[in-house]
C-alpha positions as CSV (number, residue, x, y, z in Angstrom):
1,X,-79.8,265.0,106.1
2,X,-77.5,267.9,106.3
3,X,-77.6,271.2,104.9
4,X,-75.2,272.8,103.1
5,X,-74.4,276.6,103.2
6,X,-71.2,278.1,102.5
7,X,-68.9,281.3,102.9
8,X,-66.4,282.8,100.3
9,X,-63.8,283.2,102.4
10,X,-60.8,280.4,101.9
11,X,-60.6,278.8,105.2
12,X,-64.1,279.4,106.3
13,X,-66.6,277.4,104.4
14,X,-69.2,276.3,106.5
15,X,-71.2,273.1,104.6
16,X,-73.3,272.2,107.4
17,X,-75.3,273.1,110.6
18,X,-75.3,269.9,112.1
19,X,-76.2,267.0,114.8
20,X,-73.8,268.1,117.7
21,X,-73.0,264.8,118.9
22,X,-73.0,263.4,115.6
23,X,-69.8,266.3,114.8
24,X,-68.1,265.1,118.1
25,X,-67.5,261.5,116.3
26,X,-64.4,260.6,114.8
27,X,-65.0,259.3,111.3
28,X,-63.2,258.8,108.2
29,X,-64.0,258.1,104.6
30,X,-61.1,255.0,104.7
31,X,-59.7,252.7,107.4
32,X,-56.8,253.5,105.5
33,X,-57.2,257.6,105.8
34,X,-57.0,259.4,109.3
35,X,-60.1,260.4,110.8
36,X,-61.5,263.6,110.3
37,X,-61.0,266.2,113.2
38,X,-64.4,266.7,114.3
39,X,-64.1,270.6,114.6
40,X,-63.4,270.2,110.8
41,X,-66.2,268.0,110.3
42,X,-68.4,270.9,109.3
43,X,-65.7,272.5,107.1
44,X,-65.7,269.9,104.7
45,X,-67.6,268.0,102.5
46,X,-67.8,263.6,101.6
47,X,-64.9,264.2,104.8
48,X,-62.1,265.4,102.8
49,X,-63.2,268.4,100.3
50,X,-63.5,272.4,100.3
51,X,-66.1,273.4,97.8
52,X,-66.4,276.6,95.6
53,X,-69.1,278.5,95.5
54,X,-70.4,277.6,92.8
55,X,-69.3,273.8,93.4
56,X,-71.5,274.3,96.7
57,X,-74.5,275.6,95.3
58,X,-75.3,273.1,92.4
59,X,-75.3,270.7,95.3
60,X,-77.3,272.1,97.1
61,X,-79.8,272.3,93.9
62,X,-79.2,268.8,93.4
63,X,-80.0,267.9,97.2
64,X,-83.2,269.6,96.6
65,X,-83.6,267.8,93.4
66,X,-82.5,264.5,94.1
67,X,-80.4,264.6,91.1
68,X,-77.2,262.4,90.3
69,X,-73.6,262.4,89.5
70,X,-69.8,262.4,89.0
71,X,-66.8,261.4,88.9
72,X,-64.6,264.2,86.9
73,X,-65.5,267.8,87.4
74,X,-67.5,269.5,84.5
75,X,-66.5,272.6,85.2
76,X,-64.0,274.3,82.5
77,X,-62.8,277.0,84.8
78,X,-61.8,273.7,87.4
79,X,-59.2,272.0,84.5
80,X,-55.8,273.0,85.1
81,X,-54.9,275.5,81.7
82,X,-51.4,276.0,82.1
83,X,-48.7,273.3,82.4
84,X,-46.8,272.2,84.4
85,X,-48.7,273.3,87.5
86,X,-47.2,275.4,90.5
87,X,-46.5,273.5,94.0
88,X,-45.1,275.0,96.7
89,X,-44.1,273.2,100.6
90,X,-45.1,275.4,103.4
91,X,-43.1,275.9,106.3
92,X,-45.0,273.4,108.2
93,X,-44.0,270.4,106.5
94,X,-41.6,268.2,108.2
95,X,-38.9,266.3,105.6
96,X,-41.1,263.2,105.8
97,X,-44.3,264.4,104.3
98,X,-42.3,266.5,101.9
99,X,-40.7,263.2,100.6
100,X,-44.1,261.4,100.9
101,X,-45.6,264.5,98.6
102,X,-42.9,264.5,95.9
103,X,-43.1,260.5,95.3
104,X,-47.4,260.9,95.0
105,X,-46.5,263.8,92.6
106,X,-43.9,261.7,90.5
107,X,-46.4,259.2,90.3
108,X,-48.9,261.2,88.6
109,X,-46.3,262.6,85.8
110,X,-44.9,259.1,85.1
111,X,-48.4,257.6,84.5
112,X,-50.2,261.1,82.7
113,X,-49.3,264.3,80.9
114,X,-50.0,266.3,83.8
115,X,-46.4,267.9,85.0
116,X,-45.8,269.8,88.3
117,X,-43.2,272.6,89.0
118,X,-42.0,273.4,92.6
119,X,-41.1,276.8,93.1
120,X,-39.8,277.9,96.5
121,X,-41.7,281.7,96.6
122,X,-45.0,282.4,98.1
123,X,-45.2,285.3,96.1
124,X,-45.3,283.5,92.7
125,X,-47.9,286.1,91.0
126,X,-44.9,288.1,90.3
127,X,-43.4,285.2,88.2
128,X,-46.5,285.8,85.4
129,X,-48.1,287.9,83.3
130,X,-51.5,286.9,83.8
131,X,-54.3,285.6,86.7
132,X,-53.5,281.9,85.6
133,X,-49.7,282.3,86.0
134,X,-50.4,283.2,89.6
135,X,-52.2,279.8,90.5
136,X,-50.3,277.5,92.6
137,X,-51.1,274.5,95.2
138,X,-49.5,274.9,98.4
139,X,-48.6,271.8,100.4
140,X,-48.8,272.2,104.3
141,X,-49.6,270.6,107.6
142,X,-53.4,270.6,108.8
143,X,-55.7,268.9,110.8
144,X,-56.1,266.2,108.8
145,X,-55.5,265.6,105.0
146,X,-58.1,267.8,102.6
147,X,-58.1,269.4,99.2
148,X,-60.4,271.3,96.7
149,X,-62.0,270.0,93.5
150,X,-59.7,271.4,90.4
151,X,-58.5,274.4,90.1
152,X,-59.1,277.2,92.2
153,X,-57.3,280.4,91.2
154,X,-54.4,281.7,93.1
155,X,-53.5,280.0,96.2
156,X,-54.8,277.0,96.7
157,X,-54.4,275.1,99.9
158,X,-53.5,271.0,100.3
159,X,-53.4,269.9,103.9
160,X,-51.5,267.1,104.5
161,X,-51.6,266.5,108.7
162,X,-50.8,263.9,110.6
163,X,-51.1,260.3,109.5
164,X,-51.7,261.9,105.5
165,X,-48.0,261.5,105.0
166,X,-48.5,258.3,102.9
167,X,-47.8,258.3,99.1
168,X,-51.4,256.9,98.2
169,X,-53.3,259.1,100.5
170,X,-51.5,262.3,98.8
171,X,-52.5,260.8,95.4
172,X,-56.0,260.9,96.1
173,X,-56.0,264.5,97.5
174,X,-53.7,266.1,94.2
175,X,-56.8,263.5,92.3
176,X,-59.5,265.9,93.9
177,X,-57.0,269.1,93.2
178,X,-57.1,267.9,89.4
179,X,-60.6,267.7,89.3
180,X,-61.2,264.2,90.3
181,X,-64.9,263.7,92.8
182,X,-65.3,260.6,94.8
183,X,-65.5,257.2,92.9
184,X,-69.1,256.3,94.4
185,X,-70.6,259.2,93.4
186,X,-70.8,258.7,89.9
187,X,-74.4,257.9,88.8
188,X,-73.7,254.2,87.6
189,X,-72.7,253.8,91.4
190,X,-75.5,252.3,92.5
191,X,-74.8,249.4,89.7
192,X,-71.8,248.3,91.9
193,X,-72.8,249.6,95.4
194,X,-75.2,249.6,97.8
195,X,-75.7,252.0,100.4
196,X,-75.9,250.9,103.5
197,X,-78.2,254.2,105.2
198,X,-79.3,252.7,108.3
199,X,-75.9,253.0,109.7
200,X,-74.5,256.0,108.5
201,X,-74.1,259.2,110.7
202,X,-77.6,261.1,109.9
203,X,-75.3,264.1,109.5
204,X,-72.8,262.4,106.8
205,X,-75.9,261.2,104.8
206,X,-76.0,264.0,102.2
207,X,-72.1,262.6,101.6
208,X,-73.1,259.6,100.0
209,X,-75.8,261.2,97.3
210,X,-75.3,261.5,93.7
211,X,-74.9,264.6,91.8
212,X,-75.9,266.3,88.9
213,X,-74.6,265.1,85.6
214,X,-73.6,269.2,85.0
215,X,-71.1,268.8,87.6
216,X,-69.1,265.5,86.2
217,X,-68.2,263.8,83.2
218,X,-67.0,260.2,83.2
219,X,-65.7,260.4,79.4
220,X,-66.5,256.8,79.7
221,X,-64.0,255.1,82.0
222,X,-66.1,252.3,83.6
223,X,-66.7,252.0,87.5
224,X,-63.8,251.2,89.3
225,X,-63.4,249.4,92.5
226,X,-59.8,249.8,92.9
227,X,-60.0,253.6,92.3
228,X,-58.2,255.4,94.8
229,X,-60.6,257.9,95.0
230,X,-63.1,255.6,96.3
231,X,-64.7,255.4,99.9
232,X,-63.8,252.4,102.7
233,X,-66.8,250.1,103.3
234,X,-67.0,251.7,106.9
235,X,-67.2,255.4,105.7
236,X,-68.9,257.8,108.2
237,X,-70.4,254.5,109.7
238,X,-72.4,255.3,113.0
239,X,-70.1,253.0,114.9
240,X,-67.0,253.0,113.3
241,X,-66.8,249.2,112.3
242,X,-70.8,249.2,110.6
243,X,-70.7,248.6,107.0
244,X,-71.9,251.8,105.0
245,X,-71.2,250.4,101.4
246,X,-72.1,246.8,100.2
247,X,-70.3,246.2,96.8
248,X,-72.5,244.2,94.1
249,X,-69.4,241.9,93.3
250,X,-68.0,240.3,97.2
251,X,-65.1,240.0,95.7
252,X,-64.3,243.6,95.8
253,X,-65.9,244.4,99.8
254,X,-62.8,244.4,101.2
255,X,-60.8,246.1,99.2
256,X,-62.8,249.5,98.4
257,X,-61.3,252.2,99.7
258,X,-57.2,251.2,99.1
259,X,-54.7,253.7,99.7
260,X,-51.8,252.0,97.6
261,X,-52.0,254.0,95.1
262,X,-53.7,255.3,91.4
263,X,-55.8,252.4,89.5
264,X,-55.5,252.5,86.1
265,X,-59.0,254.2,85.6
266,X,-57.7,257.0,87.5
267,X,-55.1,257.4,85.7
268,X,-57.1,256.9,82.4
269,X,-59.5,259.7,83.3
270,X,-56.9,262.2,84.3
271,X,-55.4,261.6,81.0
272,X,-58.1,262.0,78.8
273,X,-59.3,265.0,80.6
274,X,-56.1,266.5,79.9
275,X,-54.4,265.5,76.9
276,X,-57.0,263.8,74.8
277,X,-55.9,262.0,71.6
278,X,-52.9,261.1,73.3
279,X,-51.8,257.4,74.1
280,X,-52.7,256.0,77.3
281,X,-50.8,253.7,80.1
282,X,-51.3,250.1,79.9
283,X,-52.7,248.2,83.0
């Protein structure tokens, strides 16, 4: 199992010392989603997620605990406060993905009460009066396509590389930027799935554990198969084509892990988290 350590520095977050020729593999948490680089591979956690520190060390706790999970951050400080939230393109972005971004972010306001504003500055702390006025996610061209969990405070990065430049893919990372976690983490997730650890990378196996029930809330959406923030059936498999989740229900193997777009339940979580009371979308 791998261990997690981490750094403070944006941009240098090391999660794992791990198997070398396990980090030389090409996996992916989807068919649907690009592999991840493998020189990122020990950057990032369950493949496509920068932690904070504190994000990294309740894991860690939990590893040691066995403790599980999640599905919407618990974390206060990683809700969104102020509305509409700050987005910026960086230079790196070619027209296509830029297009590809602002469709995934329409999306999200036509279906919940979370609103976005672009703004064209990097410098956008001078356009408030406070810390919060000076958050922003800024959109550019990685290695691969990656996000944080919620907010972060001031700049924070979404990297939307090569083969990311699909609507539903884009959802799913501005999910984890709003505080959404992976669908099979939650802890009724072994109700539905079944792990499949005999052919999963040895290094990816700490991706597939459930957390803490301090980290995430589920305010009660049920378990979703269609969820968009859920993993392929072939995630960090040891030969690329190995089953690594068995869903409960066969009906749903082989469509775990869609990049269409938002469920539903995605939606419905998003908008309870943020505007409670309010009236939600119907399926």
């Amino acid at each position: 199992m791998k261990e997690l350590a981490h750094k403070k520095v944006y941009g240098d977050r090391v999660f794992s010392f791990d198997n070398e020729s396990d980090n030389k593999k090409d996996v992916s948490i989807s068919t649907i989603q690009p592999t991840t680089k493998p020189e990122l591979a020990p950057f990032l956690f369950e493949g496509d997620i920068f932690l904070t520190d504190r994000q990294a060390k309740n894991i860690l706790a939990h590893l040691k605990q066995n403790r599980s999970s999640r599905s919407l951050s618990s974390d206060p400080e990683a809700i969104w406060q102020r509305s509409p939230i700050k987005f910026r393109f960086h230079e790196s972005l070619e027209f296509f993905a830029i297009s590809q971004i602002v469709q995934a972010l329409e999306f999200w306001e036509n279906n919940t009460c979370v609103r976005f504003k672009h703004v064209q500055d990097a410098n956008i702390a001078a356009e408030g009066g406070d810390e919060e006025d000076a958050d922003y996610i800024e959109f550019f061209k990685g290695q691969g396509c990656y996000s944080m969990i919620g907010r972060y405070g001031g700049r924070q990065g979404v990297s939307i590389g090569s083969g990311c430049e699909r609507v539903g893919i884009i959802e799913h990372e501005v999910g984890h930027v709003l505080g959404l976690w992976h669908e099979q983490s939650r802890p009724d997730a072994n109700k539905f799935v079944e792990v499949q650890k005999d052919f999963i990378l040895p290094t990816y196996m700490s991706d597939f554990q459930r957390r803490g029930t301090d980290e995430i809330i589920t305010l009660g959406v049920p378990y979703d198969y269609g969820s968009v923030m859920h993993y392929g059936p072939t995630a960090f498999s040891a030969d690329g084509t190995s089953l690594t989740l068995i869903t409960k229900n066969a009906l749903f193997q082989s469509t775990i892990g869609q990049r269409e777009r938002l469920s539903f339940f995605d939606l419905q979580v998003i908008n309870k988290a943020y505007c409670p009371g309010t009236a939600l979308p119907v399926p």
